[in-house]
C-alpha positions as CSV (number, residue, x, y, z in Angstrom):
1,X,-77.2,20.7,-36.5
2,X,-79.9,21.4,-33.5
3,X,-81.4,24.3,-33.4
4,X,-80.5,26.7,-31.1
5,X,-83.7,26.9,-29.0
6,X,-84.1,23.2,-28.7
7,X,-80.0,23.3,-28.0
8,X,-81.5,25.7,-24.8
9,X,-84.2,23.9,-23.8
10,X,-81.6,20.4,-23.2
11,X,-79.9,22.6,-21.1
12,X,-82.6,23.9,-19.0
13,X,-84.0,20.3,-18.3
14,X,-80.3,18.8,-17.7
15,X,-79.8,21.8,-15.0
16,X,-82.9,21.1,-13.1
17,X,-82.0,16.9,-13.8
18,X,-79.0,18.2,-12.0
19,X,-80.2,20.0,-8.8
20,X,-82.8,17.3,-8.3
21,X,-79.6,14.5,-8.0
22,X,-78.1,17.1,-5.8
23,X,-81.3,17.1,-3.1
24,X,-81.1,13.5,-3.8
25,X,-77.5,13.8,-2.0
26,X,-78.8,15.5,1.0
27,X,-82.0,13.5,1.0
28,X,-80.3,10.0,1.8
29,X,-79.0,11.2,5.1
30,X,-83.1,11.0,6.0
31,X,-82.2,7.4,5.8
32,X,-79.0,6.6,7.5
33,X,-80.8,3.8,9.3
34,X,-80.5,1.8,6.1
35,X,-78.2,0.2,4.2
36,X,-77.0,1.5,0.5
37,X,-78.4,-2.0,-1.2
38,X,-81.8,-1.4,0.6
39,X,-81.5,2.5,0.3
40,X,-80.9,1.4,-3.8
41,X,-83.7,-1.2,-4.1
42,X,-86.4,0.8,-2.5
43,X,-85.3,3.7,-4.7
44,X,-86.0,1.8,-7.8
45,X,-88.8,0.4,-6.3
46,X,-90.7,3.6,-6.3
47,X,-89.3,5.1,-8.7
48,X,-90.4,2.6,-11.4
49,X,-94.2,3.0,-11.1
50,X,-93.8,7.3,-10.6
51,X,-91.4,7.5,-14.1
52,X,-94.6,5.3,-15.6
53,X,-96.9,7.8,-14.4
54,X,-94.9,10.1,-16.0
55,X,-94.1,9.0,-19.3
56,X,-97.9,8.6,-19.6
57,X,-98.9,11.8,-18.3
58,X,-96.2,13.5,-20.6
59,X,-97.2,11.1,-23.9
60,X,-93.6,9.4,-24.4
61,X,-95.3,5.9,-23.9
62,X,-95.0,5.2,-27.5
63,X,-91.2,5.0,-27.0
64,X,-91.6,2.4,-24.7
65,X,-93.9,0.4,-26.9
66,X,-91.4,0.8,-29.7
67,X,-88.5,-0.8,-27.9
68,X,-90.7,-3.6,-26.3
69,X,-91.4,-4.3,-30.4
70,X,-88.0,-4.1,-30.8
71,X,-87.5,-6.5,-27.9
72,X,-89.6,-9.0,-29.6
73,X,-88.8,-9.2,-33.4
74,X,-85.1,-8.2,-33.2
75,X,-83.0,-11.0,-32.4
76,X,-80.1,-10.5,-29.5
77,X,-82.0,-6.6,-28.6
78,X,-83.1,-8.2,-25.5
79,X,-79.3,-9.1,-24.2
80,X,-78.3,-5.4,-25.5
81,X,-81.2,-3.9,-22.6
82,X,-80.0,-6.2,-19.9
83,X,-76.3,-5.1,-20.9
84,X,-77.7,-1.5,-20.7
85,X,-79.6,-2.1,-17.3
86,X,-76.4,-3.6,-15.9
87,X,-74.6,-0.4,-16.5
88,X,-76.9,2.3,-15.3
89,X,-77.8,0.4,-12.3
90,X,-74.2,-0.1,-11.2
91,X,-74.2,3.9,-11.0
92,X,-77.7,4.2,-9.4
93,X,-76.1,1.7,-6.8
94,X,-73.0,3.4,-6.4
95,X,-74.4,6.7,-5.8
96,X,-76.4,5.8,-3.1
97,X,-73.7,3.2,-1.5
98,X,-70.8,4.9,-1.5
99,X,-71.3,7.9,0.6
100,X,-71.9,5.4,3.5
101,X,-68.8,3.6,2.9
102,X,-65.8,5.8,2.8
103,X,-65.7,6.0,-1.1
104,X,-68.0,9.9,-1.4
105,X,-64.0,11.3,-2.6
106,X,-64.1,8.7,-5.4
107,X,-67.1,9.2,-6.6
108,X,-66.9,12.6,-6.6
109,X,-63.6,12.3,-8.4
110,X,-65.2,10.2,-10.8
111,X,-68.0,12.6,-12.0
112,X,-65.5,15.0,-12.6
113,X,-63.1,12.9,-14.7
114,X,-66.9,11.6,-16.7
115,X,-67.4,14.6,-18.4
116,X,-63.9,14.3,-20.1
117,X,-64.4,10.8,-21.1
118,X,-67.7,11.5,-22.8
119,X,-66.6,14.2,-24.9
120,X,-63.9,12.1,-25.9
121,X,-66.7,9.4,-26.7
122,X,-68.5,11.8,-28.7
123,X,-65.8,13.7,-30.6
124,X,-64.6,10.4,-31.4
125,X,-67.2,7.5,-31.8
126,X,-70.2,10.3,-33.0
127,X,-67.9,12.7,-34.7
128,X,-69.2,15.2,-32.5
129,X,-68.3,18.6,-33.5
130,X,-67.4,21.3,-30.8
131,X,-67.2,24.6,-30.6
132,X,-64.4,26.5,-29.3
133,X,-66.2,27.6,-26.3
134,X,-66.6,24.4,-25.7
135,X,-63.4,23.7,-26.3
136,X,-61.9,26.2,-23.9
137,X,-64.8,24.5,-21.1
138,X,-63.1,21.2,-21.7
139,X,-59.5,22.7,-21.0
140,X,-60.7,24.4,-17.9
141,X,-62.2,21.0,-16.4
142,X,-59.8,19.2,-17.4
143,X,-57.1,21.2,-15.7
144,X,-59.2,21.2,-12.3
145,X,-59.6,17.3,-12.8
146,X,-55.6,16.9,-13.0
147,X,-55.2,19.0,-10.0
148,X,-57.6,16.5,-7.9
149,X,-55.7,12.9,-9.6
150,X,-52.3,14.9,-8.2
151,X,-54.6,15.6,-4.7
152,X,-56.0,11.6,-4.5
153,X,-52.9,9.9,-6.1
154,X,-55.0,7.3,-7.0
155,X,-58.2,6.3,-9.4
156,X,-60.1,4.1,-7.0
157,X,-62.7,1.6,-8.7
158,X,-65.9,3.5,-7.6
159,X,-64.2,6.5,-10.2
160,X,-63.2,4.1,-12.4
161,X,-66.4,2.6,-12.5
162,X,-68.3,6.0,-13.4
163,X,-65.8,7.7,-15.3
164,X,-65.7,4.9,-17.9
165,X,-69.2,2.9,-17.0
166,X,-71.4,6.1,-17.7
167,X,-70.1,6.8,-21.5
168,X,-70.3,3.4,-22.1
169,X,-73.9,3.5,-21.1
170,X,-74.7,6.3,-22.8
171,X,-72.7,5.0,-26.3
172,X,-74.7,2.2,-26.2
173,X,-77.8,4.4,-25.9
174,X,-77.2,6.4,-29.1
175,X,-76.0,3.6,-31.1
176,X,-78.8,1.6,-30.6
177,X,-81.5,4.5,-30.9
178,X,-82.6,4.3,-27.1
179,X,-81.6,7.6,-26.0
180,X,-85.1,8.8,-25.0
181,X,-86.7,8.0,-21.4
182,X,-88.8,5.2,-22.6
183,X,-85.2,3.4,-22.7
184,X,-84.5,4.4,-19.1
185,X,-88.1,2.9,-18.4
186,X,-86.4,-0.6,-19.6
187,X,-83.7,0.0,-17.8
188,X,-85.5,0.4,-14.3
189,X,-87.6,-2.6,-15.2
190,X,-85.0,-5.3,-15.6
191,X,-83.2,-3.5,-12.3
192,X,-86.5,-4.8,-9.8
193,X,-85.7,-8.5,-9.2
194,X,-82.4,-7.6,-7.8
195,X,-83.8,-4.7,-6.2
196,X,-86.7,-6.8,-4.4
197,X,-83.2,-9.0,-3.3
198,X,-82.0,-5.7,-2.2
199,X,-85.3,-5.1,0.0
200,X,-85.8,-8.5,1.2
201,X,-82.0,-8.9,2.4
202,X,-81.6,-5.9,3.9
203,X,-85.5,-5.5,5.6
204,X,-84.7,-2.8,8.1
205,X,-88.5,-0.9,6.4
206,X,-90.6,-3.9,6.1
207,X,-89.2,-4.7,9.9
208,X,-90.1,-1.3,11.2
209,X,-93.6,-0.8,9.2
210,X,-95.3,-2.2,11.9
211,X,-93.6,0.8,14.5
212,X,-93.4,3.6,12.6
213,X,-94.5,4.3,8.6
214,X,-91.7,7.3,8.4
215,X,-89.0,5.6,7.1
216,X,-91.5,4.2,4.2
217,X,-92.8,7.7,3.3
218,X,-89.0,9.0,3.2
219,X,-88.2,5.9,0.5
220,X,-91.3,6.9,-1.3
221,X,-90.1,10.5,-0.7
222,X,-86.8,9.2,-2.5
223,X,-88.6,7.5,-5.6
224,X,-90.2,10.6,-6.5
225,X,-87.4,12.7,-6.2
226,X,-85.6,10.2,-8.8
227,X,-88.2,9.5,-11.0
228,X,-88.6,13.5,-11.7
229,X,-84.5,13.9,-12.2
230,X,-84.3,10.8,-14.4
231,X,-87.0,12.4,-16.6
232,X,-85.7,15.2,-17.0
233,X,-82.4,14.6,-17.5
234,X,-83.4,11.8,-20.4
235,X,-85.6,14.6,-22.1
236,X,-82.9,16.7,-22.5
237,X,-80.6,14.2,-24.6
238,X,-82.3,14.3,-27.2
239,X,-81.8,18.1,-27.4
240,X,-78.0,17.8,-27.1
241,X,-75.1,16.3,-28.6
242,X,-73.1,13.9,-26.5
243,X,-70.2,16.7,-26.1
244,X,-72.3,18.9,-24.9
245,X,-74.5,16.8,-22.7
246,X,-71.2,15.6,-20.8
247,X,-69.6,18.7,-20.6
248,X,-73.2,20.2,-18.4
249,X,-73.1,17.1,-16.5
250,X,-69.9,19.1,-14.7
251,X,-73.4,20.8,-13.0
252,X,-74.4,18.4,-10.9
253,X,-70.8,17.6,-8.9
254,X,-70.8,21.3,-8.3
255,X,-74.4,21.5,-6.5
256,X,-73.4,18.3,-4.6
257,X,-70.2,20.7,-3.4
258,X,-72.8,22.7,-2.0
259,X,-74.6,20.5,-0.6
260,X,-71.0,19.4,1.0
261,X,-70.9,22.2,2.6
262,X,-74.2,22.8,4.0
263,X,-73.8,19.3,5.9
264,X,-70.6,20.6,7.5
265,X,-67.8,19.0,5.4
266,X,-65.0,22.0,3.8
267,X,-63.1,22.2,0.9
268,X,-59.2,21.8,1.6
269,X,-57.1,24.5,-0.3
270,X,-55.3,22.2,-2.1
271,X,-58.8,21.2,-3.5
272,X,-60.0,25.2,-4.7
273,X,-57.7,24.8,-8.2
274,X,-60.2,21.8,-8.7
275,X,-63.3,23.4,-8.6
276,X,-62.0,26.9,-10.0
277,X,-61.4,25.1,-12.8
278,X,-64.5,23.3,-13.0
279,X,-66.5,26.6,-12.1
280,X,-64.8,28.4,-15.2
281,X,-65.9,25.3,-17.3
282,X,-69.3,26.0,-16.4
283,X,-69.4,29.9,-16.7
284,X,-68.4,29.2,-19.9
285,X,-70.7,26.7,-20.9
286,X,-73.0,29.9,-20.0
287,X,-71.6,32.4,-21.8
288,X,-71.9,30.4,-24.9
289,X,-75.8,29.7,-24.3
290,X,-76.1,33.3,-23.6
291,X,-74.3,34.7,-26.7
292,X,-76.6,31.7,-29.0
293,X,-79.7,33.2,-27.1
294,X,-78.7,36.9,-27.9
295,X,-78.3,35.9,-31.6
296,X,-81.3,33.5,-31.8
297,X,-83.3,36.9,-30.9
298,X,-81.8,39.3,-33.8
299,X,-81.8,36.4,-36.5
């Protein structure tokens, strides 16, 4: 069993992974001018060299080092990282495609339904063992993600694609002892050639360099941004069991509500059980770190 202050600490670095992917939300409207491939690639682009500087910085390099051995003397490894690249960059592609292209409802609906899926994944396939605050979290969400299927009518394949891609990609993590951020590292790596393709097919920066160097600094902008909320949120699994580490990834659809708002859009009332439900889930989720924190201090 983790301990409870390591338990706290995973959440305090998934929260802030979580607010970071929310100004991530509100930062790509800086760059409506390009397309979500290019928007994607350039992300990665930058974000590659900034997580190295990182890793470095913080001492994890010796995770990357042990999966490039792994790599090397394990036989078939190498097909399991480009399986695990395929996955996480689907998401990192949908994220910043689909706002632009009528599908923002679907992938919102699918980061609600994620959670769900992953505590299913790790009550089932980890064995997983939740508490009943949990528990109670879990029936709250789930409520307020049946009230939005009843709303939408429909599972689209953008929520498809998250609500099932996403515990996939992180099952394949744990089993296979990557779930540390020298494994997202990998991950960027074997994402570049296609997101050079990305670069080089849409163009609209390396075009307007020569006029104007904004639209450069807002990418570069963007690949910090990223390679600061990918960190953090891949220090904090460690710290936290998959049931939990879904259940707090119901955080991050909330802040990108308020983010919503602040461009203009509104919730419809039909839509407030949703997010009621979601918002009990999380205070919650609270409570319980609360009470563990009040009894970690009298132990």
């Amino acid at each position: 069993m983790k301990s409870v202050p390591n338990t706290l600490l995973g959440v305090s670095l998934n929260v802030a992974a979580s607010a970071l992917f929310a100004v991530i939300f509100a930062y790509t409207a800086l760059l409506e001018a390009l397309s979500g491939e290019e928007i994607y690639g350039w992300r990665i682009l930058f974000t590659l060299p900034l997580l190295t500087l990182f890793i470095i910085v913080r001492g994890y390099w010796s995770q990357v080092a042990a999966i490039y051995q792994r790599v090397i003397h394990e036989k078939h490894f190498w097909l399991i990282r480009i399986a695990s690249s395929f996955l996480i960059g689907i998401q990192l592609w949908l994220f910043m495609w689909a706002p632009g292209n009528g599908y923002g409802l679907a992938v919102s609906l699918g980061y609600f339904i994620m959670p769900i899926t992953m505590v299913v994944v790790g009550r089932f396939a980890f064995k997983d063992k939740m508490s009943v605050m949990q528990w109670i979290a879990c029936l709250f969400a789930l409520l307020g993600v049946v009230n939005q299927v009843a709303i939408s009518q429909t599972l689209t394949w953008p929520t498809l694609a998250i609500c099932l891609g996403y515990p996939i990609y992180f099952w394949l993590r744990h089993k296979t002892g990557t779930n540390n951020i020298g494994g997202v590292w990998f991950d960027m790596l074997l994402s570049v050639p296609l997101c050079i393709y990305f670069i080089l097919n849409g163009g609209y920066v390396i075009e307007s360099f020569s006029d104007s160097s904004l639209t450069l600094w807002l990418a570069i902008g963007l690949g910090a941004i990223s390679a600061l909320a990918l960190g953090l949120q891949s220090l904090s699994a460690p710290h936290l069991n998959l049931s939990l580490f879904g259940l707090l990834i119901y955080v991050e659809p909330l802040l990108l509500l308020i983010v919503a708002i602040m461009l203009g859009e509104t919730v419809t009332p039909s839509e407030w059980p949703t997010y009621i439900g979601i918002w009990l889930a999380v205070i919650v989720l609270m409570l319980e770190g609360g009470i563990n924190m009040f009894k970690s201090r009298n132990v």
